[in-house]
mmCIF file of the N, C-alpha and C atoms, coordinates in Angstrom:
data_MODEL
# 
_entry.id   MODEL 
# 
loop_
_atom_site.group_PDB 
_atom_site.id 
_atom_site.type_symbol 
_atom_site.label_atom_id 
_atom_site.label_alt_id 
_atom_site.label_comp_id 
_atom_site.label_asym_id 
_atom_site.label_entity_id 
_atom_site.label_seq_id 
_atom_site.pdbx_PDB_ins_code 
_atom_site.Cartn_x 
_atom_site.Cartn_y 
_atom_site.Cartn_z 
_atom_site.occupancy 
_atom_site.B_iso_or_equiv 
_atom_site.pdbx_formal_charge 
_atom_site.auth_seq_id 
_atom_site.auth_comp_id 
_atom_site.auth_asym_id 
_atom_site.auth_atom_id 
_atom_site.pdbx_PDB_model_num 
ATOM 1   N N  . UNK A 1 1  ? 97.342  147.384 130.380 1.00 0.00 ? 1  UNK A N  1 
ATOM 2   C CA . UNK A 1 1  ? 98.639  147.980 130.104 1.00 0.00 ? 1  UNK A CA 1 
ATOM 3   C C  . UNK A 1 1  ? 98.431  149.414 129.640 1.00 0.00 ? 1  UNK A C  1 
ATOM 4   N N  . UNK A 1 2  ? 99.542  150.457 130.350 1.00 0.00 ? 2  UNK A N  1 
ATOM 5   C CA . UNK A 1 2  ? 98.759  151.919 129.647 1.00 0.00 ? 2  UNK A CA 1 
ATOM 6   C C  . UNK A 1 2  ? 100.518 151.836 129.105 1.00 0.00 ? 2  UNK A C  1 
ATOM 7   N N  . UNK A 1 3  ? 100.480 152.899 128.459 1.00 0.00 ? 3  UNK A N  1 
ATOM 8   C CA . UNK A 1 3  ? 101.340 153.428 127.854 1.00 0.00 ? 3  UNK A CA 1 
ATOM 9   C C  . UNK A 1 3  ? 101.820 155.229 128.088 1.00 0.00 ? 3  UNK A C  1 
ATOM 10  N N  . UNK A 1 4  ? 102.944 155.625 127.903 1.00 0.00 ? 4  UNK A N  1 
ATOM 11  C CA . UNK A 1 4  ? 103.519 157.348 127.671 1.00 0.00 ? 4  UNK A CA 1 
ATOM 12  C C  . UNK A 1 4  ? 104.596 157.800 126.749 1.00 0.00 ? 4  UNK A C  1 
ATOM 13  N N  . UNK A 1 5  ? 103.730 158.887 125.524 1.00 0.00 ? 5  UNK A N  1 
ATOM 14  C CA . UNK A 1 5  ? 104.325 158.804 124.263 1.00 0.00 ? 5  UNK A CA 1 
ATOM 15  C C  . UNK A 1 5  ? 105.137 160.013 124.313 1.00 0.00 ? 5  UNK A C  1 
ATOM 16  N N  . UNK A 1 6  ? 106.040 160.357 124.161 1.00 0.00 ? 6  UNK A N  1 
ATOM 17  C CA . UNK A 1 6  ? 106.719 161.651 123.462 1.00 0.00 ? 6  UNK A CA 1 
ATOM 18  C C  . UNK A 1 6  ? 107.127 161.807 122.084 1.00 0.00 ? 6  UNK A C  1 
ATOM 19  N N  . UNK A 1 7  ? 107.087 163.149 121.502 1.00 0.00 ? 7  UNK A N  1 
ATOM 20  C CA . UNK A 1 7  ? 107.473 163.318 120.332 1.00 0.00 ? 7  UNK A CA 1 
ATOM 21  C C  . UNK A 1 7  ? 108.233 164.507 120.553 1.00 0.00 ? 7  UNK A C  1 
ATOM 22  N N  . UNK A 1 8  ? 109.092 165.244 119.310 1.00 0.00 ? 8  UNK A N  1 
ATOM 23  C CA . UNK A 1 8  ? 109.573 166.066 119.267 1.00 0.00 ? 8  UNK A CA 1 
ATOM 24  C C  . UNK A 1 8  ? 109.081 167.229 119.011 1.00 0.00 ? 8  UNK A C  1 
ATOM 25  N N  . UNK A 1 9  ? 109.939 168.582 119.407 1.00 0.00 ? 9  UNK A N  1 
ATOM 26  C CA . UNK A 1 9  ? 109.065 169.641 119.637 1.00 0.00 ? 9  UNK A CA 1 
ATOM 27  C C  . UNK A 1 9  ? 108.738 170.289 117.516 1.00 0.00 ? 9  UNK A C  1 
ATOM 28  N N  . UNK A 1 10 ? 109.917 169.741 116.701 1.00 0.00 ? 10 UNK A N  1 
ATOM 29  C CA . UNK A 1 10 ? 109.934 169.568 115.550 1.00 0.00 ? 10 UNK A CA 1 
ATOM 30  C C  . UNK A 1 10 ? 109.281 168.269 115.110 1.00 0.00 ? 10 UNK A C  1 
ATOM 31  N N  . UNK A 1 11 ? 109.079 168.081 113.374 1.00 0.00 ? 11 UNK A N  1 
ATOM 32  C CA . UNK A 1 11 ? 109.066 167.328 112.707 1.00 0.00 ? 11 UNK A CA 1 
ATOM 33  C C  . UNK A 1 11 ? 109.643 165.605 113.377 1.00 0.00 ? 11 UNK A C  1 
ATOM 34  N N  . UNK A 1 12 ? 110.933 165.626 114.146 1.00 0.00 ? 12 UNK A N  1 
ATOM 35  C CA . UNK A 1 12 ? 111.947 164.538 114.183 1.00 0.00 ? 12 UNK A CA 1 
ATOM 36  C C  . UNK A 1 12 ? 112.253 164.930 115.609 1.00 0.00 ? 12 UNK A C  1 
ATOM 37  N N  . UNK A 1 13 ? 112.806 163.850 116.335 1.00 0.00 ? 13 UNK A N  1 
ATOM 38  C CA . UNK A 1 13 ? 113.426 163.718 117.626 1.00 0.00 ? 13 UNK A CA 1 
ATOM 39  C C  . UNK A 1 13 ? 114.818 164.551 117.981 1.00 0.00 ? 13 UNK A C  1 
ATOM 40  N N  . UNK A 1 14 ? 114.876 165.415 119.078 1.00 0.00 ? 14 UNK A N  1 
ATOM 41  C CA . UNK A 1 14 ? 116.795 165.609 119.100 1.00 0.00 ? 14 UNK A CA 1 
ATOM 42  C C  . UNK A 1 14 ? 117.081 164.577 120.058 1.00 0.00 ? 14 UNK A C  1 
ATOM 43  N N  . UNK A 1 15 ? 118.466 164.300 120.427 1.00 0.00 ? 15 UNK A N  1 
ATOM 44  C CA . UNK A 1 15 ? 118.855 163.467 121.213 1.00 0.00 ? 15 UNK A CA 1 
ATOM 45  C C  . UNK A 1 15 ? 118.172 163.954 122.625 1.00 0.00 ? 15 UNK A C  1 
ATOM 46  N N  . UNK A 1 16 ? 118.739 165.433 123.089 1.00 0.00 ? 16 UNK A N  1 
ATOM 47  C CA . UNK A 1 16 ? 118.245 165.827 124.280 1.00 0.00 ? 16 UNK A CA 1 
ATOM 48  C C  . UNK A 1 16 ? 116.347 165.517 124.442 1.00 0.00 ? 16 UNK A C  1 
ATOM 49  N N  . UNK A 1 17 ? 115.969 165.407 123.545 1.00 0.00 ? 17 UNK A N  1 
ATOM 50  C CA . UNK A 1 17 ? 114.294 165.679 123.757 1.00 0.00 ? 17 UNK A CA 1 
ATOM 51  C C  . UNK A 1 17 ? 114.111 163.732 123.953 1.00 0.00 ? 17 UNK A C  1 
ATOM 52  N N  . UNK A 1 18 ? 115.137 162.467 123.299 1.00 0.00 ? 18 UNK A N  1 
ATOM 53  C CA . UNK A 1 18 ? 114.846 161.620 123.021 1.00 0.00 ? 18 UNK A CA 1 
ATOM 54  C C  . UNK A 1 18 ? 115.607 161.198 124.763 1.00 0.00 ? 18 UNK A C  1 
ATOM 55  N N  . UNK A 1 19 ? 116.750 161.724 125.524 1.00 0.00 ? 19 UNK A N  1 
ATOM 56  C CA . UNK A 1 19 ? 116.991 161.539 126.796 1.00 0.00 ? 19 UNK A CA 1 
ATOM 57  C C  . UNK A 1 19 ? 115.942 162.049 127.734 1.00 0.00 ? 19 UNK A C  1 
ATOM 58  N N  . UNK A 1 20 ? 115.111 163.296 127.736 1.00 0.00 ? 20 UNK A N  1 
ATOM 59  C CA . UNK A 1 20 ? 114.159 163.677 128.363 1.00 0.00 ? 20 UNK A CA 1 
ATOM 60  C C  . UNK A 1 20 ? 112.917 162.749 128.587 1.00 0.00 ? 20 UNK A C  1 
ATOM 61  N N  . UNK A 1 21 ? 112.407 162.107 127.473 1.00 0.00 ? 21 UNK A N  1 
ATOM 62  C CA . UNK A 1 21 ? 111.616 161.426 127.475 1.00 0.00 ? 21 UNK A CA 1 
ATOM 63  C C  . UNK A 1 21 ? 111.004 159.841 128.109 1.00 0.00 ? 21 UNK A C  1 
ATOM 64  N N  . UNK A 1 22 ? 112.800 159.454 127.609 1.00 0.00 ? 22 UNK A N  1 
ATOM 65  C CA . UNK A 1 22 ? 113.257 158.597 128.466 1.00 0.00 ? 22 UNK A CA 1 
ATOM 66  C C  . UNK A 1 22 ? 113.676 158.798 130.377 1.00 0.00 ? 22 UNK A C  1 
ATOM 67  N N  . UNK A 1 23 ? 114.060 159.690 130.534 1.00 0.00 ? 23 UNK A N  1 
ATOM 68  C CA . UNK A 1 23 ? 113.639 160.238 132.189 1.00 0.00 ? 23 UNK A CA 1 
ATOM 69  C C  . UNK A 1 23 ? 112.230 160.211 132.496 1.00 0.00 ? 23 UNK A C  1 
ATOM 70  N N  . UNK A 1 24 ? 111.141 160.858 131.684 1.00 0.00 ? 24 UNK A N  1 
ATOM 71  C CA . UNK A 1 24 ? 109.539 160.906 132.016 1.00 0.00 ? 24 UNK A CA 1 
ATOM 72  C C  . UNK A 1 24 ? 109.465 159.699 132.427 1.00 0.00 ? 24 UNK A C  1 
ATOM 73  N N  . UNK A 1 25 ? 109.514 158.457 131.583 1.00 0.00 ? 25 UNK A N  1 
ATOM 74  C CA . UNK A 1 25 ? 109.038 157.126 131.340 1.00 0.00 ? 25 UNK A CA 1 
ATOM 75  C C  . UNK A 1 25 ? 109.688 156.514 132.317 1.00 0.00 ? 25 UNK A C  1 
ATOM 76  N N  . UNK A 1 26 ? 110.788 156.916 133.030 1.00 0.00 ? 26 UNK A N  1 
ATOM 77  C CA . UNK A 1 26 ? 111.119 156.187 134.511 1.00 0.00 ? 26 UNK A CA 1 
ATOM 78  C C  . UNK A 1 26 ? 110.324 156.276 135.056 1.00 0.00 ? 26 UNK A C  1 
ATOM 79  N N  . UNK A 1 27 ? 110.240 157.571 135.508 1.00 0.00 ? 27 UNK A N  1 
ATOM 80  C CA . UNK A 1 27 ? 109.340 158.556 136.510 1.00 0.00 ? 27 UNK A CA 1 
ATOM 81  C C  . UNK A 1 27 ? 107.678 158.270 136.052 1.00 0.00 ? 27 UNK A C  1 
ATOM 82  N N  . UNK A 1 28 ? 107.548 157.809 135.751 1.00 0.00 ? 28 UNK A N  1 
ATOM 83  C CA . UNK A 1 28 ? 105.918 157.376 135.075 1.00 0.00 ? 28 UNK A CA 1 
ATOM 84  C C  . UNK A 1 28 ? 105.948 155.995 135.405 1.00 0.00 ? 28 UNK A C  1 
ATOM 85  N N  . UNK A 1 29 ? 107.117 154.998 136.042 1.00 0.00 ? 29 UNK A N  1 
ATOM 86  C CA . UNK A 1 29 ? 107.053 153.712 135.903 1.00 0.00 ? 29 UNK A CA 1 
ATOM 87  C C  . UNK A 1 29 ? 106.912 152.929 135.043 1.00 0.00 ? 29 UNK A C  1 
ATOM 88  N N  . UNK A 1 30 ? 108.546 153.206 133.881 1.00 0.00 ? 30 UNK A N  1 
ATOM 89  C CA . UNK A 1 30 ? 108.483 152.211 132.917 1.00 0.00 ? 30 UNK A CA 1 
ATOM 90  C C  . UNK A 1 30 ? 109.730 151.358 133.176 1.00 0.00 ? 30 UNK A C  1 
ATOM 91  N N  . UNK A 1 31 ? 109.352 150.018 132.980 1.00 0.00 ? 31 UNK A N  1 
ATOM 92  C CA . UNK A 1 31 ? 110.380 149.291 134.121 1.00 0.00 ? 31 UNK A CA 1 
ATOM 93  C C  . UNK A 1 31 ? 111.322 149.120 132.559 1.00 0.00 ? 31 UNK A C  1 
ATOM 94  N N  . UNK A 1 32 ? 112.759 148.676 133.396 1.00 0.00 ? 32 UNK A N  1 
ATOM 95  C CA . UNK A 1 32 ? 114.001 148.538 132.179 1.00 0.00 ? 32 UNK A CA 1 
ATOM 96  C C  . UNK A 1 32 ? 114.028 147.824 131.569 1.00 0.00 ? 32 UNK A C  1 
ATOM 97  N N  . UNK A 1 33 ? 112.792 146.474 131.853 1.00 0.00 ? 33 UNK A N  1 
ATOM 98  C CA . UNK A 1 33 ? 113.049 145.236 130.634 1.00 0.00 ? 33 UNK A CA 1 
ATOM 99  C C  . UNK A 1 33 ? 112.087 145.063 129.485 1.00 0.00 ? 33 UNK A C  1 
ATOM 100 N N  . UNK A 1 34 ? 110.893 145.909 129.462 1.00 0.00 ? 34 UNK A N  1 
ATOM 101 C CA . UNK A 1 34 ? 110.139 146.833 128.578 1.00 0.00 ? 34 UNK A CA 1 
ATOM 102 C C  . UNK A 1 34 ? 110.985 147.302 127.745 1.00 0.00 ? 34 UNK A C  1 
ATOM 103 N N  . UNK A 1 35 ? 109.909 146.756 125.919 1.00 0.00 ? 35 UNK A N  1 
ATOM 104 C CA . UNK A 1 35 ? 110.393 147.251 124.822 1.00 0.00 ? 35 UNK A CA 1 
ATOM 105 C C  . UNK A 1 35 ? 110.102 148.907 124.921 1.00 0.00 ? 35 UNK A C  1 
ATOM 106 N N  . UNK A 1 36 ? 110.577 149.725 124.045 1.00 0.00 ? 36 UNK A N  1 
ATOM 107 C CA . UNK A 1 36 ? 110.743 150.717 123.786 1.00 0.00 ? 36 UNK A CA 1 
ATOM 108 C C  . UNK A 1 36 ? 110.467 150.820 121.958 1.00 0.00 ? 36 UNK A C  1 
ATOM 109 N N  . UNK A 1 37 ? 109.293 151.022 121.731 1.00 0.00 ? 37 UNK A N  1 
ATOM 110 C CA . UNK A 1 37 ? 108.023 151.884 120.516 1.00 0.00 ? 37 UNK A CA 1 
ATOM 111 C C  . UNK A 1 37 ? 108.797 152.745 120.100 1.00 0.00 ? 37 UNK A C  1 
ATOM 112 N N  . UNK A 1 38 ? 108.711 152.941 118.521 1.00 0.00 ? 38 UNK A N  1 
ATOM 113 C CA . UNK A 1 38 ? 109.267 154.207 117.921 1.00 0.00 ? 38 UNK A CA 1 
ATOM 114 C C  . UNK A 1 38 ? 108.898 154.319 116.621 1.00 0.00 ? 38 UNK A C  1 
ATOM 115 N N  . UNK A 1 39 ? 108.430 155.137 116.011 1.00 0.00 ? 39 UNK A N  1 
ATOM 116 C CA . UNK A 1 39 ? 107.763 155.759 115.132 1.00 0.00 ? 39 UNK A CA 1 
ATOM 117 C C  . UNK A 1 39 ? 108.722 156.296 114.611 1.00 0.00 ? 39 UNK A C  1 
ATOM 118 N N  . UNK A 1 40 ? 108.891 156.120 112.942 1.00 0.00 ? 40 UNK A N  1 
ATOM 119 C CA . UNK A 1 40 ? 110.187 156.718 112.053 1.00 0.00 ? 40 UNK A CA 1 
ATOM 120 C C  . UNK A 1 40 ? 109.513 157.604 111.140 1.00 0.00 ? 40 UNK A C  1 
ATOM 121 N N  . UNK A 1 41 ? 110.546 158.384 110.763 1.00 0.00 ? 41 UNK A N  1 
ATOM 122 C CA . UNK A 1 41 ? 110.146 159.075 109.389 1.00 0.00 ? 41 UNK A CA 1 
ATOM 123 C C  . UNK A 1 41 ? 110.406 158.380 108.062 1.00 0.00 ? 41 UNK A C  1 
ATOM 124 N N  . UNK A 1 42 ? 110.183 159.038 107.351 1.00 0.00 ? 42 UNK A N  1 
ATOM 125 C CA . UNK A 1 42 ? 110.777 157.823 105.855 1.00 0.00 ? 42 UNK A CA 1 
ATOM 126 C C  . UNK A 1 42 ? 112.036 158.343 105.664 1.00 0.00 ? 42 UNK A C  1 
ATOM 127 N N  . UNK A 1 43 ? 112.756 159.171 106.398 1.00 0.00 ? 43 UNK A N  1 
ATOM 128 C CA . UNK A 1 43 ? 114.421 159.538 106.477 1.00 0.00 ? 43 UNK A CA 1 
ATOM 129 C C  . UNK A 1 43 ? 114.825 158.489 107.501 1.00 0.00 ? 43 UNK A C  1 
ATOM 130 N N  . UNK A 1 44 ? 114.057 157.586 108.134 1.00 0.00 ? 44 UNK A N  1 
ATOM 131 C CA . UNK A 1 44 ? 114.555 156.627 109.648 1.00 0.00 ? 44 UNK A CA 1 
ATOM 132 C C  . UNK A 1 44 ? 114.993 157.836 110.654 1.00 0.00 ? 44 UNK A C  1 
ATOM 133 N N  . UNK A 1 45 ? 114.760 159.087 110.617 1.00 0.00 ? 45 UNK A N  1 
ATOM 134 C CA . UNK A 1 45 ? 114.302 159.614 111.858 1.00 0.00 ? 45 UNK A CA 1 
ATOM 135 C C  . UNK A 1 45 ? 113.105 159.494 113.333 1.00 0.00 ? 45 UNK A C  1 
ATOM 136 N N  . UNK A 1 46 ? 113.804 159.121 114.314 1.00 0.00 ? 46 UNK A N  1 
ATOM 137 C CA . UNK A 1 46 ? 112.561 159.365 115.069 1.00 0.00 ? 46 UNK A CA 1 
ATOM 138 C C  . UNK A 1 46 ? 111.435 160.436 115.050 1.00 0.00 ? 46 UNK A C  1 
ATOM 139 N N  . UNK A 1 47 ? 110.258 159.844 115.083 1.00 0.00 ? 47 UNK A N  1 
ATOM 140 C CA . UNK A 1 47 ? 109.398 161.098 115.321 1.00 0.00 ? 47 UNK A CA 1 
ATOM 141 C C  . UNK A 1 47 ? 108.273 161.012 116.999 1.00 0.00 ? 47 UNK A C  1 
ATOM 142 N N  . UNK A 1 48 ? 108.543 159.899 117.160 1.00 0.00 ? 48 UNK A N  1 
ATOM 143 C CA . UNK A 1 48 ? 107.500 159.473 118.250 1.00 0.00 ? 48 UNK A CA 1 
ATOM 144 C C  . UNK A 1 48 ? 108.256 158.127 119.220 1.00 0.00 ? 48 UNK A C  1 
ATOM 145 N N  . UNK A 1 49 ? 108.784 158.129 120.813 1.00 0.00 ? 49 UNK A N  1 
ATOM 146 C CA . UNK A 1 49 ? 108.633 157.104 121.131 1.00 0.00 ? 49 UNK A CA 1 
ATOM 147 C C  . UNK A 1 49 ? 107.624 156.660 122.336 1.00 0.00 ? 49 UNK A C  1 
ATOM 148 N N  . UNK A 1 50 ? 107.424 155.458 122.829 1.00 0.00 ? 50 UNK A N  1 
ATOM 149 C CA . UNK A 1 50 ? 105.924 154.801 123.280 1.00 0.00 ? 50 UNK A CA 1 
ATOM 150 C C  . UNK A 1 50 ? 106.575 153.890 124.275 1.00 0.00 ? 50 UNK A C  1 
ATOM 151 N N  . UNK A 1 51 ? 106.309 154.192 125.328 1.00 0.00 ? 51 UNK A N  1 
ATOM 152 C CA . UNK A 1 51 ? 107.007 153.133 126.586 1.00 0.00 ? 51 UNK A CA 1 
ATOM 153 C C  . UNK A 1 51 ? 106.030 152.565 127.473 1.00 0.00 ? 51 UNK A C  1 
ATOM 154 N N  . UNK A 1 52 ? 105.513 150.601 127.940 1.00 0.00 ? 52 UNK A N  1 
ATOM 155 C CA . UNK A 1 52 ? 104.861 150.143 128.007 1.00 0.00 ? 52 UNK A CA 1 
ATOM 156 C C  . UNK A 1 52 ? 104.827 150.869 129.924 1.00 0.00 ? 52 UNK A C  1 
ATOM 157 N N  . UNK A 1 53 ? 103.955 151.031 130.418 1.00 0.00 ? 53 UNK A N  1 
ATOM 158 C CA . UNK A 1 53 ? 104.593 151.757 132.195 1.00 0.00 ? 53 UNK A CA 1 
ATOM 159 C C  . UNK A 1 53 ? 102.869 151.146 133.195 1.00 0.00 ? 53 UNK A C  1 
ATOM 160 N N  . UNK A 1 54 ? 103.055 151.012 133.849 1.00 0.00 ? 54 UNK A N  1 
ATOM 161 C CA . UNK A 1 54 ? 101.753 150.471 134.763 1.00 0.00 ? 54 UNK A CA 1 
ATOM 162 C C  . UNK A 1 54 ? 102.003 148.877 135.306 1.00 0.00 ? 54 UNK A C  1 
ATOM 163 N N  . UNK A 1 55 ? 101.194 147.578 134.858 1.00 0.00 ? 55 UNK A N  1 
ATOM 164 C CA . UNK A 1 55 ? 101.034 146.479 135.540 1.00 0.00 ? 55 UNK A CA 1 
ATOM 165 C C  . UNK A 1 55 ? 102.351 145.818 134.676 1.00 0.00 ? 55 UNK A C  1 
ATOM 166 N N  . UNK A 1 56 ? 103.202 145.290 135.891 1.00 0.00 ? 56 UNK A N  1 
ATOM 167 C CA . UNK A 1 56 ? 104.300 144.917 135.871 1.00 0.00 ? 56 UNK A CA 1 
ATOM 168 C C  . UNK A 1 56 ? 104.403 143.039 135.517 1.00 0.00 ? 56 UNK A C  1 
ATOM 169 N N  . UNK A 1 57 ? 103.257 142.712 135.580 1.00 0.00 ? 57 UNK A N  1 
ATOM 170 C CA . UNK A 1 57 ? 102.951 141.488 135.521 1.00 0.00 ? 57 UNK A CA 1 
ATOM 171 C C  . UNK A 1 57 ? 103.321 140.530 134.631 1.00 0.00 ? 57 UNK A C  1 
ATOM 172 N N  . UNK A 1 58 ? 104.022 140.550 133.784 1.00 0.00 ? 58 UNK A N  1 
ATOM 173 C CA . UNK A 1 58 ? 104.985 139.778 132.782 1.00 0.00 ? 58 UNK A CA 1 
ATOM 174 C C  . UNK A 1 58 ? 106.478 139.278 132.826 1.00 0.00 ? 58 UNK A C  1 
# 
């Protein structure tokens, strides 16, 4: 299983950078029934998300 992470170009996620990322991770082959990883701040800001993309086998 590989994985493809984005973070923000700041500290925390914007929405636009958290929709962008989510476009990569299509386009990288991350299928739609795959959890979706996310890394918080101690404000519960995003800072990082992690999408499972490669062998489809589950």
């Amino acid at each position: 299983m590989s994985f493809i992470s984005f973070s923000g170009a700041e500290k925390d996620m914007t929405l636009n950078e958290l929709e962008e990322g989510l476009k990569k991770a299509r386009v990288a082959g991350a299928a739609g029934h795959r959890y979706v990883y996310a890394e918080l701040s101690t404000s519960g800001k995003i800072k990082q998300i992690r999408f499972e993309i490669g062998d489809d086998g589950c």
